[in-house]
N, C-alpha and C positions, 0 to 999 in steps of 0.2 A: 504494500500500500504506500505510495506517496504524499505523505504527513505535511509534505510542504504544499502541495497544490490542496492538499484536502483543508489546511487550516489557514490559505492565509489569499487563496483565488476566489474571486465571485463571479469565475467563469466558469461553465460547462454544467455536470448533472453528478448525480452522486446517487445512491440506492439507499433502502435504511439500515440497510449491515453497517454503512462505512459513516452514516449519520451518526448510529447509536455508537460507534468508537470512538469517535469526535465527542460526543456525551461524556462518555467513559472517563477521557481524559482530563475535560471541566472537573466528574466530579471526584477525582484520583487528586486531581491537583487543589480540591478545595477542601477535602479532607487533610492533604499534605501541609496546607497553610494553617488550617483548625489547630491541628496538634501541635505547628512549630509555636503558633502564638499561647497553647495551654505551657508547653515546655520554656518557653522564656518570657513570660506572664505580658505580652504585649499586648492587653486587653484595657478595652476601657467602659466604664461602668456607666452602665445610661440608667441607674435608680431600677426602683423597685425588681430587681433580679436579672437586668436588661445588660449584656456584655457584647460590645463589635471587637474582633479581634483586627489591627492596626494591620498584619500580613496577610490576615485574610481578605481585607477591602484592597488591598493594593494588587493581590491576585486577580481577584472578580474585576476590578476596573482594567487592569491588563487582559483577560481574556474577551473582553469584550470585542474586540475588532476580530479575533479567531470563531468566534461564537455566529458574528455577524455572518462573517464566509461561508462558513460550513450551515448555515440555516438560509444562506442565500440559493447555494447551488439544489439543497434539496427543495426548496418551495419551485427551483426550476424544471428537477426534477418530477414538480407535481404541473408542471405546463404555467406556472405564474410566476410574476415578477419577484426578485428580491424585497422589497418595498411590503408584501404583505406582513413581513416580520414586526411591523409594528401594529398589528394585531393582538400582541401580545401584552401593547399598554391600555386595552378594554378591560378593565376591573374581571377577576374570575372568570368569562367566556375568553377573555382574550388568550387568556395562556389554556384552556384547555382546547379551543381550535388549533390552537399552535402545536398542543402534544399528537391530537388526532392527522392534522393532516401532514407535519411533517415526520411522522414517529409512529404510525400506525396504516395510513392507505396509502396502498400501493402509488408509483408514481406513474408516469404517461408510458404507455407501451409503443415501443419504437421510435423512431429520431422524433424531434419535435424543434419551435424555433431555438430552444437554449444549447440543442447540439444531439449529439445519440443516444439511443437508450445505453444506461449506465451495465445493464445484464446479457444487452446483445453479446 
């Protein structure tokens, strides 16, 4: 697999094998940041039980342009623009169409305008 075209182009198409690896790694990498800021207490206390950890916002704000790519090529995958991605700032419906249709049905069968089917 090509980690570099998969996380970082908002060209071509992807499948949801190589969607949910691109997942995989957000959440390997936001567990990885969790533990480093419990092991060096880089946390900071928002009241009543409320803790952000200072490694773990700076990961999530860097993975954000990776995130973008890899849910770009798959919504192409589903025959629509990158652009539906902000579907996902609709309170509750918006991130659960975001799980469904980029993380659950299938994409466009055969080439389409964002390029070839990713399983041909």
């Amino acid at each position: 697999m090509d980690w570099k075209y998969l996380l970082t182009s908002f060209d071509g198409r992807i499948n949801r094998a190589k969607f949910w690896a691109g997942i995989g790694i957000f959440i390997a990498l936001g567990i990885v940041a969790l533990i480093i800021d419990m092991l060096i207490g880089t946390t900071i206390d928002l009241g009543e039980g409320g803790q952000i950890g200072i490694v773990s916002t700076i990961v999530s704000l860097a993975t954000i342009y990776f995130a973008l790519a890899l849910y770009a090529k798959r919504w192409h995958d589903r025959d629509k623009s990158g652009w539906w991605t902000l579907i996902a700032l609709v309170p509750i419906i918006g991130g659960i169409w975001l799980l469904v249709e980029l993380g659950i049905l299938e994409g466009t069968r055969g080439a389409n305008r964002y390029g070839p089917d990713p399983l041909a």
